[in-house]
Structure formats: C-alpha cells, structure tokens
C-alpha positions as CSV (number, residue, x, y, z in Angstrom):
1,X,8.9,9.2,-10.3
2,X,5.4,10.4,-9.6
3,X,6.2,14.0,-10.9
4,X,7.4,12.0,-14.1
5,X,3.7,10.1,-14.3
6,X,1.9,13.4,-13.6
7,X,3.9,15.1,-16.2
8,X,3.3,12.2,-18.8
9,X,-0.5,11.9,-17.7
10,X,-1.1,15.5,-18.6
11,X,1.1,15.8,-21.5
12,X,-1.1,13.4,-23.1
13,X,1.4,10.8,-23.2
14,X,-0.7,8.2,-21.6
15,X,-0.4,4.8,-23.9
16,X,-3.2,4.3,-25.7
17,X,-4.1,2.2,-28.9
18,X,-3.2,-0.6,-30.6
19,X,-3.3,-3.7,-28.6
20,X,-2.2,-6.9,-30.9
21,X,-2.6,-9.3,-28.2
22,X,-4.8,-10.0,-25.4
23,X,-4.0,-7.6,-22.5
24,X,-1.4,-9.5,-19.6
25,X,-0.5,-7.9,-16.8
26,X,3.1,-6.3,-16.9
27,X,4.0,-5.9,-13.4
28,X,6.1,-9.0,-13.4
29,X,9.6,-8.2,-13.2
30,X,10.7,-10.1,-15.6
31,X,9.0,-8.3,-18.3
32,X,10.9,-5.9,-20.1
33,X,9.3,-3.0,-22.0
34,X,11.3,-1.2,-25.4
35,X,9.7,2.0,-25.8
36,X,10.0,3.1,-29.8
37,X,10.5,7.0,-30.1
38,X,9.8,7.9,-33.6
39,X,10.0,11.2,-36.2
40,X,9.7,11.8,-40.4
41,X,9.7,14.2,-42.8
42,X,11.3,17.4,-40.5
43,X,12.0,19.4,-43.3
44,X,14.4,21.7,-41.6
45,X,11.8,22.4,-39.5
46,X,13.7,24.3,-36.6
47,X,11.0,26.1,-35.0
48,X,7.5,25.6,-34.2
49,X,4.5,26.0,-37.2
50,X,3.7,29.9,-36.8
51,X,0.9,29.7,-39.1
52,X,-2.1,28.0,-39.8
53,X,-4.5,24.8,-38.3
54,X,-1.1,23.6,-36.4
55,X,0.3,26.6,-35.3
56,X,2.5,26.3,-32.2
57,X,2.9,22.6,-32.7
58,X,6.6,21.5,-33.0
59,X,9.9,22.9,-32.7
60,X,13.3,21.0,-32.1
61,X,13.7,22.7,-28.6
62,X,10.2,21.1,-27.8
63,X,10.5,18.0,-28.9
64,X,14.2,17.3,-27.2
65,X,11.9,18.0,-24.4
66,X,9.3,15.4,-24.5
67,X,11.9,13.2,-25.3
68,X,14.2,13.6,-22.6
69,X,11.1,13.0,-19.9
70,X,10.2,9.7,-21.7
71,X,13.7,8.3,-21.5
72,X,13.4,9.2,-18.1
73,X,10.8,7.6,-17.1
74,X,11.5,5.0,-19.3
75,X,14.3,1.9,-19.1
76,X,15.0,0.8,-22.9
77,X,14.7,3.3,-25.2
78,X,15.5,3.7,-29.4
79,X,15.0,7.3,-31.1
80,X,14.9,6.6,-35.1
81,X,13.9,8.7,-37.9
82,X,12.9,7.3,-41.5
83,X,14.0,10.6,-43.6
84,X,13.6,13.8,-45.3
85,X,15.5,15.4,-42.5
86,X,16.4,18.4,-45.5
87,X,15.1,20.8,-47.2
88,X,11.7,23.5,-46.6
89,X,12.7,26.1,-44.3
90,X,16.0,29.0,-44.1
91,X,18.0,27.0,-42.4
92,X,18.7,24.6,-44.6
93,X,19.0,27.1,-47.6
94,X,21.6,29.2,-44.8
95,X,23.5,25.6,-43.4
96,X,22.9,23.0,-46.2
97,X,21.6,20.5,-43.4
98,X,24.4,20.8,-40.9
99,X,22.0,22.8,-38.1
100,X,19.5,19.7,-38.7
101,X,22.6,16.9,-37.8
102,X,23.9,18.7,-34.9
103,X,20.7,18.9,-33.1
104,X,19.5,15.6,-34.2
105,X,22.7,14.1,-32.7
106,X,22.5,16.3,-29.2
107,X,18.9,14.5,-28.8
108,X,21.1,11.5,-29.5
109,X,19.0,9.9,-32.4
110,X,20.2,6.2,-32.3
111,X,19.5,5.6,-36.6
112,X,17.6,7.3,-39.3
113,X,17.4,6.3,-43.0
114,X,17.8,8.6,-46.0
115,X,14.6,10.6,-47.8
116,X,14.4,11.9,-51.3
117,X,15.1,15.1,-50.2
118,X,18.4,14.5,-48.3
119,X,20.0,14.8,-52.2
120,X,18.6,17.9,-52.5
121,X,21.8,19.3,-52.2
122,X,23.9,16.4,-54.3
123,X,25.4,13.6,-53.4
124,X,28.4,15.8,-52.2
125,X,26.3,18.4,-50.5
126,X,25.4,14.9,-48.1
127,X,28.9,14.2,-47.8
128,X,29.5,17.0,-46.4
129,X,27.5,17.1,-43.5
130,X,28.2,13.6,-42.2
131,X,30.6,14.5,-40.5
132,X,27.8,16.3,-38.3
133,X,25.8,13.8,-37.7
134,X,26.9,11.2,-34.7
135,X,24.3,8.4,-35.2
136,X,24.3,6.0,-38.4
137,X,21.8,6.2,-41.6
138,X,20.9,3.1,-42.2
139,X,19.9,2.2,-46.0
140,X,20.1,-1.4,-47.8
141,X,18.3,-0.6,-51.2
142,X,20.8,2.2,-52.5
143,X,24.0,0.7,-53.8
144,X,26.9,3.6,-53.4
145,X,29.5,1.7,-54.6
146,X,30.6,4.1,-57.7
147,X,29.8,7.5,-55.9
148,X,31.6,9.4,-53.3
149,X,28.9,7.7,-50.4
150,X,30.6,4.5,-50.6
151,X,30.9,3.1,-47.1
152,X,29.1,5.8,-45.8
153,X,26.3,4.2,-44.6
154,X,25.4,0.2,-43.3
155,X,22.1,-1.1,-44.4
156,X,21.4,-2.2,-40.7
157,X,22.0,-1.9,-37.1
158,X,21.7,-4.4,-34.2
159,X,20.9,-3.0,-30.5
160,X,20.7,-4.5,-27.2
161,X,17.6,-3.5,-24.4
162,X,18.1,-5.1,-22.0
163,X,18.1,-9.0,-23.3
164,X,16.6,-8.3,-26.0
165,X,17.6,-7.7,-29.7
166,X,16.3,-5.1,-32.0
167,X,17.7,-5.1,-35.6
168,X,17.2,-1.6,-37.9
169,X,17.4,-1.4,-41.4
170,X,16.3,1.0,-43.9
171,X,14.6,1.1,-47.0
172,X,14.3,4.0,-49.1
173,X,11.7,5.4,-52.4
174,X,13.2,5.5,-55.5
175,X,15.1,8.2,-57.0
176,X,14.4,7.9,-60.6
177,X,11.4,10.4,-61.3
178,X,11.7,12.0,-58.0
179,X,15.0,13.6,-57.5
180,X,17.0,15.0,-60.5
181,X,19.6,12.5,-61.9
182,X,22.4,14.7,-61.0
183,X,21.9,14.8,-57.6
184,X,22.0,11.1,-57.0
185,X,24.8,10.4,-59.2
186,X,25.3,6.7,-60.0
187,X,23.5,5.7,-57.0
188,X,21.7,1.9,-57.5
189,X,18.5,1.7,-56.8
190,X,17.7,-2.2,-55.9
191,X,14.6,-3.5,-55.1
192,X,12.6,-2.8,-51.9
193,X,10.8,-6.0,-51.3
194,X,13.1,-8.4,-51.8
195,X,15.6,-6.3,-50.3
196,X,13.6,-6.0,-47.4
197,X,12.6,-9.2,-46.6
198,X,16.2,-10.3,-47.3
199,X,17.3,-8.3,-44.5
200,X,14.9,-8.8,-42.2
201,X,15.5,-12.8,-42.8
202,X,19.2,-12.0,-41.7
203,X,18.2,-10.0,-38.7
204,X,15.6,-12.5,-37.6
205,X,16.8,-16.3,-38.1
206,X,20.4,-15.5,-38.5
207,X,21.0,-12.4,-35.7
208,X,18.5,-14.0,-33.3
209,X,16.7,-10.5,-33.3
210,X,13.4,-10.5,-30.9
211,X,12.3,-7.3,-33.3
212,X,13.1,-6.2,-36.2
213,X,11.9,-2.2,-37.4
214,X,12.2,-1.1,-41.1
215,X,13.0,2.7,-41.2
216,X,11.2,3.3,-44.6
217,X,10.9,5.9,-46.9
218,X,8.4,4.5,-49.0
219,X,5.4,6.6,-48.5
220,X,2.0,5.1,-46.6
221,X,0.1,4.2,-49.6
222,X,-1.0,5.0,-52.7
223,X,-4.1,4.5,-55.1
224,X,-1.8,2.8,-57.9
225,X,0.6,0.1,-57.9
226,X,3.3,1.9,-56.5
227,X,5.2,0.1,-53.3
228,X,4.4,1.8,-50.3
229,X,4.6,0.8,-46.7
230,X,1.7,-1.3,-46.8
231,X,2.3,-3.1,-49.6
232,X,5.9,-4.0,-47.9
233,X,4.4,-5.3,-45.3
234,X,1.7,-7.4,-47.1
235,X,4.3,-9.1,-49.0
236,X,7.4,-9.3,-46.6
237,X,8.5,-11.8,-44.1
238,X,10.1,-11.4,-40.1
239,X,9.6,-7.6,-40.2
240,X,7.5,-6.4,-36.9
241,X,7.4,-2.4,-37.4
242,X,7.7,-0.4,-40.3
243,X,8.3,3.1,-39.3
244,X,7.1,5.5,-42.6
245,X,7.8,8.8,-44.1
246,X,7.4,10.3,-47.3
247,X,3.8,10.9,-47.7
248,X,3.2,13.0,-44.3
249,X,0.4,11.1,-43.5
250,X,-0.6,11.8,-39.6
251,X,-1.5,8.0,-37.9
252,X,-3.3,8.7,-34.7
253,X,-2.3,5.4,-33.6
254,X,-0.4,2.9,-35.6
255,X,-2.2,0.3,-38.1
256,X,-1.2,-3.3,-39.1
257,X,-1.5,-6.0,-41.9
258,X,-0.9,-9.4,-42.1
259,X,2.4,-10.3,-43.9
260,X,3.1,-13.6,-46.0
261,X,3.0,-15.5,-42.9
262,X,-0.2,-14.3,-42.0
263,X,1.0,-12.7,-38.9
264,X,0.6,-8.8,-38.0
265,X,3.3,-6.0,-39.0
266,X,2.1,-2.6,-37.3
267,X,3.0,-0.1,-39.7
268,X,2.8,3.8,-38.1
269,X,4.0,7.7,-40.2
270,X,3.3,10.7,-37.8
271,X,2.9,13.5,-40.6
272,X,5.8,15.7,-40.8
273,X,7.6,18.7,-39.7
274,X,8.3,17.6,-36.6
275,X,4.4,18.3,-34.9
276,X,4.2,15.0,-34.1
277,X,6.4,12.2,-32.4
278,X,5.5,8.5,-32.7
279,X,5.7,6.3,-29.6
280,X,5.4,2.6,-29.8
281,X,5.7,0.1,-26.9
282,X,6.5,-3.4,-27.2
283,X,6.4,-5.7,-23.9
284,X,8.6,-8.8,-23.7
285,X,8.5,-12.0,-21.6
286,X,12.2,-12.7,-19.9
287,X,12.3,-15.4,-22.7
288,X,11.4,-12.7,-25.5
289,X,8.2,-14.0,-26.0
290,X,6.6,-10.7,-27.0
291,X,3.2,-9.9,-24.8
292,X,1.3,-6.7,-26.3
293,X,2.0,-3.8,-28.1
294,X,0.9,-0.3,-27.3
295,X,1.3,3.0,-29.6
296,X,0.5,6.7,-30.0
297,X,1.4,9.8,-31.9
298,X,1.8,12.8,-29.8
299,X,2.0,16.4,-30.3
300,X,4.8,18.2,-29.8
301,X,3.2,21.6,-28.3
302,X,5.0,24.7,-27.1
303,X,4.5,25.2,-23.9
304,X,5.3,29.0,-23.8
305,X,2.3,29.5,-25.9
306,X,5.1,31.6,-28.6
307,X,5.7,30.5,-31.5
C-alpha cells in the first residue's frame, strides 16, 4: 500500500481542488469514499499525441495504466465516459469503432453516453459494433423507437459502492444541424432539461439514490442561448455531477453552480483525446450523509518518454 501512495504522490495524483463543504476528518471507518474516474471526446485516439504543445500526453495503453493503480488503491470505484468515443484518427477509418469498444471494455468502463460523432458511421455502422462493447450507453433524450437502435440502449443505470447508491443517466446534444440527417435516421430528439431533471427526480426520490451523475454531451458552455452543461445545471433539480464532453474544454479542477434548489452541482469536461482523465471523490457518512468533495484532472503521460 505504501508503494501504491508513493506511486500516486509522484504521479501527481494527489487530490486536490474543489472542497464543497467544510473539511471533516475521513479516517472514521464508517466513511465510505466513491472515487469517480472520468474520460470525453477520445476520438479514436489510440496512441499518444506525437505532435505539438501535448505531445506524449495520452494513449489507451497509458491510461488503462493509471487506472488500474487507482482502483487499486481505491475501494468503490465507477469508470464513465460522456461520448465521442469515434471518429479522428486511422483506426476508426480502418475498424469503424470496434478497436475503440474492445479496449474501452478490457479497462472495464462501467457506462458511457453517446456523442455526435458516434453516428458518424450511421445508425447501422453503431449497430454494428455493440456487440463490442461490454458496458451499457446510457441515453434518455434520443427516442430510438422507429430505427434499428431500439432497445439498444437504457436511459440510466443504478450501481451499488458499498451502501451507497449512484444512479447514471445520459443526456446527449442535438443532432439536427450537427450530424447529417441520414446518419441518425428517425432518431427523436426530446428535450434535455426537462428530460434531465425528470430523470434525475426518478433516481433521487424514487430510487433512493445518494448521487446521481449526468453523462452529458452537451458541451461546457456557450456565448448564446444554446443548452450547455451549465445551463443544465442552473436549471435542473437532484443532479450532483455532470460529467461533460463535446466542446474539449480542459477543467483543471471541476466547477459548480447552484441549481433551482439553490444547492451546488459540480460540473467537470477534461478536454479530449484521451490526455487527460477526470477524477472526482465524493466522501459519505455510514448514513449517506455526504461530507466533502475532492476532484482533479490528470495527465495521462507516457512514461517511456516515446510517443
């Protein structure tokens, strides 16, 4: 276990950042700590950046890495995605996306949700890589019912850490304007918000959920009045974390916002490509009473110094 600390301490995985609440001390046994693993916008990004201001950051090999010493050294664990697992390298050209599921399932990725550019190759070009993928996408604002996808995917997913709960939906951008008709078929876009908070509602009050995390592919922000991440959370009820893709914005740490009820939702994005992975800790009482919140985005370096 010490090797395990030293590792983490010099791999810069230390926790620091967002504190929501005042500071407690967590060496009660009681407490229980659910350590949020996090990823967006990979792009078929196999190997790391070769090129450029983040040259020899990333790489799937490196980042199965990290992640298998955190799970070590941690107890309750969730690896999610919130989308744009296709398209902008080779190997997606070469395998259509079906390189990108295997590996994503031997890291054993517990959910992600659906980006724009996971139609890039149709809605039958995604049908035909499922089969790769061994962890659920999790979507509640795109109605398949009259397109091949139907029953494909559940709009949410309840896990168990220890005692507590964490429900996991996912919320995804619309299609109209960004992604070719043709490629999404007669897929129903419904709205975000309401969808959203409807969900989270269920997860909440109804599934007794201690946390609830919205995998969204909504983007961070944006200077007009397009829905974004935080204008989700600004207008949503029960959701605690919203985990972001779309726009590549790189959080150092995560941000939050005060939703309807005037309590905080931490919002984080950690750019794309796979350079980055986004950790967030929340600490529990035994009763669920949640203590303080702790998160980070780290860089996923190549240790080899090759790229």
């Amino acid at each position: 276990m010490s090797n395990r600390r030293s590792f983490i301490k010099q791999s810069g995985l230390g926790i620091l950042g967002l504190s929501l609440v005042p500071q407690l001390s967590f060496a009660k046994r009681e407490d229980v700590k659910i350590t949020i693993l996090h990823t967006n916008d990979m792009h078929s990004h196999i190997h790391p950046i070769k090129s450029g201001r983040n040259k020899g950051l990333g790489g799937i090999a490196q980042r199965a890495g990290l992640i298998k010493s955190i799970r070590e050294s941690e107890d309750h664990v969730l690896l999610l995605d919130a989308g744009d697992i296709f398209q902008g390298t080779p190997y997606f050209n070469f395998y259509g996306g079906e390189l990108e599921f295997k590996l994503m399932s031997e890291m054993k990725y517990d959910a992600v949700t659906l980006g724009n550019h996971d139609f890039d190759n149709g809605l039958v070009g995604l049908a035909k890589q499922l089969p790769h993928a061994n962890f659920p996408f999790l979507i509640s604002n795109y109605d398949f019912t009259d397109t091949i996808l139907q029953d494909k995917f559940k709009p949410y997913k309840v896990f168990n850490k220890g005692h507590i709960k964490i429900g996991v939906f996912g919320i995804g951008i619309e299609l109209d304007g960004l992604v070719p008709k043709k490629l999404y078929g007669n897929t129903v876009y419904k709205d975000p918000i309401e969808t959203a908070n409807k969900y989270a509602t269920l997860l909440k009050k109804e599934k007794k959920c201690d946390l609830v995390i919205c995998l969204s592919h909504l983007g961070f922000k944006y200077k007009n009045k397009k829905i974004s991440d935080m204008v989700l959370a600004s207008q949503s009820h029960d959701i605690d974390l919203i985990i972001g893709g779309h726009t590549h914005t790189f959080l150092k740490k995560p941000v939050s916002i005060l939703n309807l009820d005037k309590r905080k939702v931490i919002i984080n994005q950690v750019g794309w490509a796979g350079i980055n992975i986004g950790k967030v800790d929340f600490h529990f009482s035994q009763k669920g009473g949640e203590k303080k919140v702790l998160g980070k985005s780290i860089f996923v370096k190549n240790s080899s110094g090759r790229v």
